[in-house]
N, C-alpha and C positions, 0 to 999 in steps of 0.2 A: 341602456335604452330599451323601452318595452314598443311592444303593439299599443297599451292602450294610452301610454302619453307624447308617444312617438311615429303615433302611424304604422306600425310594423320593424319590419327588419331594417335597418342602416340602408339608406339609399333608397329603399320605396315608400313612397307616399301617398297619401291618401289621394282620393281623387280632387278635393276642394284645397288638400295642401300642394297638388301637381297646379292646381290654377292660379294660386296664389307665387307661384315658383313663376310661372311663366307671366304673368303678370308684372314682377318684380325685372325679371331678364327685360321685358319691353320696355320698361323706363329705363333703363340703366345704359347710359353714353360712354361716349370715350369723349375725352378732351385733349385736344394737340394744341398746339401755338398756331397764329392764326394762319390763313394763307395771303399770298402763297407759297410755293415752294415747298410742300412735304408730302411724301409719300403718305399717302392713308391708310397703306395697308403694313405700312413699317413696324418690325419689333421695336426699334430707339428711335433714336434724336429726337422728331418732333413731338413723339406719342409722350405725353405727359402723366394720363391716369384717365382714372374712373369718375364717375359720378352718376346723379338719376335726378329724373325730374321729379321736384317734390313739391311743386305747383304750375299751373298753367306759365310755360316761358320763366320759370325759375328752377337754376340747377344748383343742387346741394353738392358741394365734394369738398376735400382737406384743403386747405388755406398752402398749402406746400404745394400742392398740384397747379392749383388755380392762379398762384401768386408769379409763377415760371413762363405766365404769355407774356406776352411783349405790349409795354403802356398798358397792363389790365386787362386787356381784350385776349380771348382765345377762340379757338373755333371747337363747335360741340358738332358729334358725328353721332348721329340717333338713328331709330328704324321707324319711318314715318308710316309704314305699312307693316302692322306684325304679320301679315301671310306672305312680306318679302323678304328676299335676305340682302336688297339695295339697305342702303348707309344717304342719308343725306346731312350735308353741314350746312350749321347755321351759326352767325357768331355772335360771343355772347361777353355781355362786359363783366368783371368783377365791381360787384356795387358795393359789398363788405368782405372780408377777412377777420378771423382771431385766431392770434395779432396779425398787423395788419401786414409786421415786417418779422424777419428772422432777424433774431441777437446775435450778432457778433460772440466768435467762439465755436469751439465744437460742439459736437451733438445736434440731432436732428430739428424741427419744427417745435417749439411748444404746441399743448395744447391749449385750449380745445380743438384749434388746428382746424378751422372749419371757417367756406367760404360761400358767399352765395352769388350765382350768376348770373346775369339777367339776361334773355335773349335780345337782339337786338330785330327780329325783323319778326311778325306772328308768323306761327306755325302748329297745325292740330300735332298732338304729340299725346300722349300716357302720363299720367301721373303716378307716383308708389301713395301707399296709405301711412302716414306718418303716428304715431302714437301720438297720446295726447298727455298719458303718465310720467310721473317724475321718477326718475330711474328705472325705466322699464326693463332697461335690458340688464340691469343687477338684481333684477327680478325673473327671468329667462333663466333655464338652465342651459336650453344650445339655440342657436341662433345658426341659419344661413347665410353665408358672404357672398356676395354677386359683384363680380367687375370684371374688369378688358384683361386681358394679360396675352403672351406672347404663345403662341401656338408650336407642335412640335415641325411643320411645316414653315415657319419664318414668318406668317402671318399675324393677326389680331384675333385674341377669341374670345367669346362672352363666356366667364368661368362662373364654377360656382363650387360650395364646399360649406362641411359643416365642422363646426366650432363650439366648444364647451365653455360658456362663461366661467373663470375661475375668481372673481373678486378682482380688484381694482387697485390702482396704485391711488394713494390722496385718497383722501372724503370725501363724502357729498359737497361741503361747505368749499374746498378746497377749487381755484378755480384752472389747477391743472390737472384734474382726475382723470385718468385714462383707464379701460375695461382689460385686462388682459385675458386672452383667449387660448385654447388649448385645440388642440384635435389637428385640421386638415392642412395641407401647405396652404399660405398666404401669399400668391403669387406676386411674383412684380409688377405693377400697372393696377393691381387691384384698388390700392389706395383712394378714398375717395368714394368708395361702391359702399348700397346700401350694406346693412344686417338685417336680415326680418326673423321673427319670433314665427315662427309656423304654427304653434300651438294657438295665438294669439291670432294670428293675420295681422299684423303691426310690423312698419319697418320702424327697429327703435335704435338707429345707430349706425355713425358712420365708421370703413374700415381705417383705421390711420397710420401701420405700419407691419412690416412683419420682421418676426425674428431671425436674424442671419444664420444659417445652419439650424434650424428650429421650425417645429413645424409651430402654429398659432402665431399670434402677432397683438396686436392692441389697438383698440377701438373707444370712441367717444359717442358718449351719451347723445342722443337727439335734445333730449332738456337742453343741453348747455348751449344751443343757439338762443336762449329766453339770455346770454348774459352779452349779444349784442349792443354796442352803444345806444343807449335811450336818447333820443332828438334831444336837443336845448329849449325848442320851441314847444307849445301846447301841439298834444295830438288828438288832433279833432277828427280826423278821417283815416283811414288807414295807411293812406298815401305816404302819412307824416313818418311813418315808419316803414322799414324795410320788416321787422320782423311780425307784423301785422299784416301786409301787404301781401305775403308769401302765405300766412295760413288760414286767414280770411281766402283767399284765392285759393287754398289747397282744399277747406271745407263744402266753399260754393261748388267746386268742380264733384265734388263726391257723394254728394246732396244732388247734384242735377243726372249725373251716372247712374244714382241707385233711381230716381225718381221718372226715368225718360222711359217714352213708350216706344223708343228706336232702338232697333239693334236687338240680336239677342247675346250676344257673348256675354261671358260671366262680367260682373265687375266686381270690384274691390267687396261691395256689402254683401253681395251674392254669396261668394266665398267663405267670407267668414262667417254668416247664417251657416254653413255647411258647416260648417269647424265640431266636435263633440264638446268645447266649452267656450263659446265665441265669449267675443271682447266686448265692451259697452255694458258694464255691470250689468243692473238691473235694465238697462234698456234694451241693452242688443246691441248688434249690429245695424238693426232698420232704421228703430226709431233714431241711434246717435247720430246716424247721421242727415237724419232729420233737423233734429235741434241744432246742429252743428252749423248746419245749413242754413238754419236760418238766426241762429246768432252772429256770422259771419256779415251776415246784410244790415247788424246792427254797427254803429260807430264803435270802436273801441277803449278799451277802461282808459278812465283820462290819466290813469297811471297804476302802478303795480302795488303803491301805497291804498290807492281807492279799490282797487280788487280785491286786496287782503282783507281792508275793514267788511265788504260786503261778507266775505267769506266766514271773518270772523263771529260774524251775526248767527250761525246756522249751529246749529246743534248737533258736537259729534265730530265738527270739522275744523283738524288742525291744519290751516293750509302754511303757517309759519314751520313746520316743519319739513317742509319740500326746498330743497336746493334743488337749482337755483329756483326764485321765488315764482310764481306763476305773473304770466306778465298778460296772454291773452285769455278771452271769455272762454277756449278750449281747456285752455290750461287749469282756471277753474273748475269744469265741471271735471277733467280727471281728478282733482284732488276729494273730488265727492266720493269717488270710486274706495275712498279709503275710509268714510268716515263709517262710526259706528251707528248703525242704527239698528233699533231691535227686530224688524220686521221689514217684509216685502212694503206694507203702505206708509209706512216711514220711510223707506228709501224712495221710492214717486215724492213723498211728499217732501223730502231734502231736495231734488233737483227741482219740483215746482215752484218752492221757496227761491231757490239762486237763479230761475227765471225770473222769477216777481222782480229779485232784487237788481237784473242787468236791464227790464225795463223801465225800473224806477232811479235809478243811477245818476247824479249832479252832471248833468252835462250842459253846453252851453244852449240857450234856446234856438228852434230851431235844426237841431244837428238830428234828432231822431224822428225821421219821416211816420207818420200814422201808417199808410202801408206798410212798411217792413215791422211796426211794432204792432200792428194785429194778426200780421202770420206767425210773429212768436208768440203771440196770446193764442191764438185756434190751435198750436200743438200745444200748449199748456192747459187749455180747457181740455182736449180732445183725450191727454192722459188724466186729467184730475177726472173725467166724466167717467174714467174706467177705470179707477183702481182707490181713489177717495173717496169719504162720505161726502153725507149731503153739505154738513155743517163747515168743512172746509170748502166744499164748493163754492157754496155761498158767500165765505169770507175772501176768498179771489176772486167772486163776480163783483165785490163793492172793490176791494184794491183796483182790479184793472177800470173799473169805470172812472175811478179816480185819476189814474195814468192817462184813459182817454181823453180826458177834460183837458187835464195841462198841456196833453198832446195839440188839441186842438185851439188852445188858445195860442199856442206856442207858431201853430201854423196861423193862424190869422196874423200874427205879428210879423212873423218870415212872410206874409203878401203885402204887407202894408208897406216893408220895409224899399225904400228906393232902389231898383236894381239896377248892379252895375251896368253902364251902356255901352255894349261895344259899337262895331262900326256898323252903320245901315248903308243898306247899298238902292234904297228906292228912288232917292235924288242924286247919283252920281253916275258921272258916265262911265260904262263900259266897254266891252272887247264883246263883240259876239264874232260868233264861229259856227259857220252853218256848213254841215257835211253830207252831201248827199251820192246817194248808191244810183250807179248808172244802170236801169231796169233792165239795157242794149245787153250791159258787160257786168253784171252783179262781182265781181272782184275789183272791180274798176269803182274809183269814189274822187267827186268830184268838192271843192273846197271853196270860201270864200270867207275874207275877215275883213271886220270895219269896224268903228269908233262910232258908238252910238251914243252923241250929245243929248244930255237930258232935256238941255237950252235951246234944242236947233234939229237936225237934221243930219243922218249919220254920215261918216267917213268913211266911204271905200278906202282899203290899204292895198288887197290882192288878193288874187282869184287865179283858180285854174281850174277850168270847165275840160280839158284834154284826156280826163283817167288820171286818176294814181292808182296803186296796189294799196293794200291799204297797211301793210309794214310798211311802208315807205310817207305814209303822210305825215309822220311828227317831224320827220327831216325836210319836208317840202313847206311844213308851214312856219317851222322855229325863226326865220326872219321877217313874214307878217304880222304874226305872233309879240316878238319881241318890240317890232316898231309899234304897232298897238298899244301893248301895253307904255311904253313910252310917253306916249301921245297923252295917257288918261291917268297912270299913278300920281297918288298924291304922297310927299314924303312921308314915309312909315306907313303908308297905306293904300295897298296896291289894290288897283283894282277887281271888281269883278269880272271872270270869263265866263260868257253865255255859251253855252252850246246846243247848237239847236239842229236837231237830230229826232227823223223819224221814232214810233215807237219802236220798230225794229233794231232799230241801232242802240237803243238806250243802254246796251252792256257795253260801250265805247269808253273804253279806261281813260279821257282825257287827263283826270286827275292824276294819272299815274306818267304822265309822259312825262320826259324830263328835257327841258331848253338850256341851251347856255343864257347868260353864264351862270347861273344860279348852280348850275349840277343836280340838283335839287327836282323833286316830283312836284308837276305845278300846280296840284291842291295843298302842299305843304307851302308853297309859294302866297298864292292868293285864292276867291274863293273861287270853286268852279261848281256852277248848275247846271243842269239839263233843261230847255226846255222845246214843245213842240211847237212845229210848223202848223199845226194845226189842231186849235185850241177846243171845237167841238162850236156849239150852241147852246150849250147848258145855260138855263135862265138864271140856275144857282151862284154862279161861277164870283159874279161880284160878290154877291154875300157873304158865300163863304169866305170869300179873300177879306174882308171888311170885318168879319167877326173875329178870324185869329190873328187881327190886328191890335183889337182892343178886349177880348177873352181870353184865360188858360188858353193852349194849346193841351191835344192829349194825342198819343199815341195809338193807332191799333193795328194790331197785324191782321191781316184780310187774309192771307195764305197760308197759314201756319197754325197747328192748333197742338198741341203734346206731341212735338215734334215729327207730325205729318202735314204732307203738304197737303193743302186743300185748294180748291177751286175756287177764284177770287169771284166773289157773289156777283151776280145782274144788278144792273143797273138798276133797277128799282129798290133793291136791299144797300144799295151803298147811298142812296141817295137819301137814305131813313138816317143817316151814321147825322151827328152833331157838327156844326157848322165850323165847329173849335179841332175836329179830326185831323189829325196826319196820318193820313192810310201807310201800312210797312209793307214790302213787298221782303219777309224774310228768305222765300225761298226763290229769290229771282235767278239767280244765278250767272256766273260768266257767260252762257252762250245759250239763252234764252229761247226756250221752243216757239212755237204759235201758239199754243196757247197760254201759255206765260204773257207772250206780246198784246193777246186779245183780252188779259187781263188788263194790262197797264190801259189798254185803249178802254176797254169798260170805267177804268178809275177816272180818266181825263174824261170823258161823254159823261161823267156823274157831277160833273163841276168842281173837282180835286184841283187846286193851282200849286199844291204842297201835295210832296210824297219821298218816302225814303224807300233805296231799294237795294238790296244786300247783294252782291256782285258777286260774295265768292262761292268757288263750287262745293256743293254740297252733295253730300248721298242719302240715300234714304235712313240710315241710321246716325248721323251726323246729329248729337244733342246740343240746341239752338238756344237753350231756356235763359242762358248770359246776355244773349244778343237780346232776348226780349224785354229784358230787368234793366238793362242798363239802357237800350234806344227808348224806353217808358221813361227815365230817369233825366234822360237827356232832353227829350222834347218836353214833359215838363217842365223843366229846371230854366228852359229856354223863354218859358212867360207865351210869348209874340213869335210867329211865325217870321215876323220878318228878320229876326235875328237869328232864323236858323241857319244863314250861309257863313254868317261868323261863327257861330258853335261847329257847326263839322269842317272848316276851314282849320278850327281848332282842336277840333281832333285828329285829323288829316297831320299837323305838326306834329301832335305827341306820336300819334304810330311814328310817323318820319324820327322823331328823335329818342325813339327807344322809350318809350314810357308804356310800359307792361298793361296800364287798368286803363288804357285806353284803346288796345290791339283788339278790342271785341268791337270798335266800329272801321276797321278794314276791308275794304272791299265798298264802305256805303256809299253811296250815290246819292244829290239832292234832287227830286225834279222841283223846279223854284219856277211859276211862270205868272208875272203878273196884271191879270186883266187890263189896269190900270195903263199899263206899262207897251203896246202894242211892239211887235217885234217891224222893223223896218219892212220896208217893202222889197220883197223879190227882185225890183230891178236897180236895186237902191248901185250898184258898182257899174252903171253905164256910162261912167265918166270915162274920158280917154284917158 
């Protein structure tokens, strides 16, 4: 090992390969069997191994580690603060394995021995940087090993060690290859922990055992999660796949890292820009993961058949030579990294070309939104204006206008087309729940629930005007509550809860409380809105309720701008916004200041009857830019405002039931209040 391919002597590191070291240690978990019942800080029993998160709420580790919890499920023990040395557990389902079972017989795990996790509850956490190359680490000469392993104190410790790639058991083709390794001891509990290339800044490999009496052990390739089962079904969104879903989500999160104006700590792109030969061929580290970022936003190849023929198009590029085959739009651009081109502007111009070809790709109409295909057009212009001539410019500004065309005919047809109708809640009766703070006793909170008939005149159920604390009022109202809703569910279709609550209150988790008997958080139940006691005088206030009833709806965050928070405008500037608006309150937060509140009250005095507002806590370096992509996508997609209590009703169940591409609207709140609709009268429960 020298200084110049290795950073210096054995064990010291460069400053940007000390970052990328410590980076790699903050994703990397321990995984036990779930709780309860186990010691956390145990050498054995429950401590099962290592693993790291290799995308948002998705953990990478050995199919032998992960396969050892109990029904699938394990608990993951991460550092949700790298300046702390606390441990927090969250637990996480097994959604794949290979294989899925061990063979009867002796000997260890097959490979590839590789599992993926899914968290089940969201949690901000680290991600590793995954390579995107086909055998990358039989392309390494030493690699890093990172995982848990048993301390000389009887403890857990985050270990780490370097390792000499020696060639591989099996082929490329082969689909149980394994890496074998030389150099450091491979502790017990490592299993499961990344490998990263430090030369590269790449984790390209999991570790998956070690040699008894022997120092080195053996490790499988990152590629070989591309030989997960492909769906039966057509994959139209990422969803449709676990191994789309995971690096679609690993590229968005690395793309929005390198791109945030929050925070200074290093991140993954940072680093490697620092590297003396960084990764991302001709592009870098910056730009890949630019495009990466924004091919991630595109739907993915309708299959690994239709990847290949695009690939096969390009001059130079044998992507049929990569085991296993490339199956996402990353996995193609690595294989670019290999083709022959004669020159720096032939390589721009190979990756511009397999741009052209993922936004011109047979997919179903409809499936690739205009938005996300002209941010991958503006970094394809943005490199073609810098590094090609005129005359290919030229012949990419006629290709993409031609993509634009079908783009947008493609969208007239997805608005034409009938949308499905879920349930409207504007002629049905409901539950409202009106909570108010005693100005005497401000701890002190006073309740009252009634059955508000569409047809008649509401239902008092119960009231208590005496104080509650305000931990204590889910339990003081869970049987007005339940008889309410009672009174107003229709079969399979529970009704609406009002909640109607000062602006002050508006951080009031009701959607998160939980009722018998459901066990269950009751926006995962049915819908829950916020609305106020006091609607304002806005002249606006019909109109606009009237226009995002029969126009688009669109989203805008008022608070928020490249991940700073900002001052929600005056009245006068929100009142300029389109009648079709759903104002965001991205950075509202659980415990909302005054002027956060004097915000929400500016939105309502503007004639807003519709607004979202992001509950959870945030810091000033907290990068938001998923919550903006996807709450755009969501109000959208939603047509009609008045259907937005069944869309977050609907997202409200996927977080509740573990669904990962839906954990970025956690925490959100509706305010839903309709003009139309007057809230009962204040002494509406003076019945005896």
């Amino acid at each position: 090992m020298t200084s110049e391919d290795r950073g210096g002597a054995e064990g010291v590191l460069e400053p940007a390969q000390a970052a990328l070291m410590d980076l790699v240690q903050d994703a990397t978990v321990r995984i036990h069997r779930p709780p309860p019942g186990y010691a956390q800080d145990g050498p054995g029993g429950d401590f099962l191994g290592s693993g790291f998160f290799v995308a948002p709420s998705w953990v990478l580790t050995c199919a032998h580690v992960a396969m050892r919890g109990e029904d699938g499920m394990v608990g993951v023990w991460f550092k949700a603060d790298r300046y702390s040395t606390e441990l927090t557990e969250v637990p996480g389902k097994v959604v794949a394995a290979l294989p899925g079972t061990r063979p009867p017989g002796p000997g260890g795990w097959p490979a590839p021995d590789l599992a993926l996790i899914q968290l089940q509850r969201p949690v901000e956490h680290p991600c590793v940087y995954v390579t995107e190359r086909s055998e990358a680490m039989l392309r390494s000469r030493e690699v890093r090993c990172v995982g848990w392993a048993p301390g000389q104190g009887g403890g857990l410790q985050n270990r780490s060690g370097v390792c000499a790639v020696k060639g591989s058991y099996g082929a490329s083709g082969d689909a149980e290859q394994v890496v074998r390794l030389d150099g450091d001891w491979v502790e017990l509990g490592m299993s499961g922990g990344p490998l990263v290339d430090l030369v590269r800044g790449e984790v390209v490999g999991v570790i998956k055992s070690r040699l008894d009496g022997h120092q080195g052990g053996t490790a499988v390739g990152i590629e070989r999660l591309r030989t997960l089962e492909v769906p039966s079904g057509p994959v139209e969104t990422e969803t449709d796949d676990p191994y789309q879903a995971v690096f679609h989500a690993h590229d968005r999160y690395h793309a929005d890292q390198h791109t945030s104006s929050a925070g200074t700590d290093r991140t993954w792109t940072d680093a490697q820009s620092e590297l003396p030969a960084p990764p991302g061929g001709i592009l870098g580290p910056r730009l890949r993961a630019e495009l990466l970022g924004r091919l991630a936003e595109l739907p993915p190849p309708a299959s690994t058949r239709s990847l290949l023929t695009l690939l096969d198009r390009l001059p130079g590029v044998y992507a049929r030579d990569h085991r296993p085959a490339p199956r996402a739009w990353r996995d193609g651009l690595g294989t670019l990294y290999d083709a022959r081109a004669r020159d720096r502007e032939a390589q721009f111009e190979l990756i511009v070309r397999y741009c052209m070809g993922v936004l011109a790709a047979d997919r179903p109409w409809g499936q690739l939104s205009v938005r996300n295909a002209k941010a991958l057009w503006g970094w394809v212009k943005r490199v073609a204006d810098a590094h090609l001539p005129r005359d290919q410019r030229s012949r990419l500004g006629v290709e993409w206008a031609e993509i634009r065309l079908r783009l947008e005919q493609n969208r007239q047809r997805a608005a034409r087309a009938p949308a499905s109708e879920p349930v409207l809640y504007g002629d049905r009766d409901c539950v409202v729940l009106h909570v108010d703070v005693q100005y005497w006793a401000p701890e002190q909170y006073d309740w009252r629930v009634a059955v508000d008939r569409r047809a008649g005149e509401a239902e008092p159920v119960d009231e208590d005007g005496g104080g509650t604390p305000l931990g204590t009022v889910p339990d003081r109202l869970a049987a007005a509550l339940t008889e309410a809703f009672r009174r107003c569910d229709e079969h399979g279709s529970p009704a609406m809860l009002q909640v109607v609550v000062a602006p002050p209150l508006f951080g009031l988790p009701v959607d998160d409380w939980v009722l018998p008997p459901s066990g269950q958080r009751l926006g995962a139940v049915r819908p829950v809105v916020l609305r106020s006691p006091d609607q304002g005088a806005d002249g606006q206030r019909p109109a606009r309720w009237d226009a995002g009833l029969t126009t688009g709806i669109t989203a805008e965050v008022v608070d928020c701008e490249d991940e700073l928070r900002l001052r929600v405008p005056e009245s006068a500037r929100l009142s300029t916004l389109a009648h079709g608006t759903v104002p965001v309150l991205c950075r509202y937060g659980s415990r909302p200041d005054p002027d956060v509140t004097a915000g929400v009250v500016r939105l309502l005095d503007s004639g807003f009857g519709v607004a979202l507002l992001q509950r959870r806590a945030t810091e000033a370096d907290t990068v938001c830019k998923e919550f903006h992509r996807r709450v755009a996508e969501a109000v959208s997609d939603t047509r009609t405002h008045d259907r937005l209590p069944w869309r977050i009703h609907e997202l409200r169940r996927g977080v509740s039931a573990g669904r990962t591409e839906m954990y970025w609207s956690a925490g959100t709140a509706l305010y839903y209040d309709d003009p139309h609709r007057p809230l009962p009268g204040s002494d509406f429960l003076e019945a005896p």
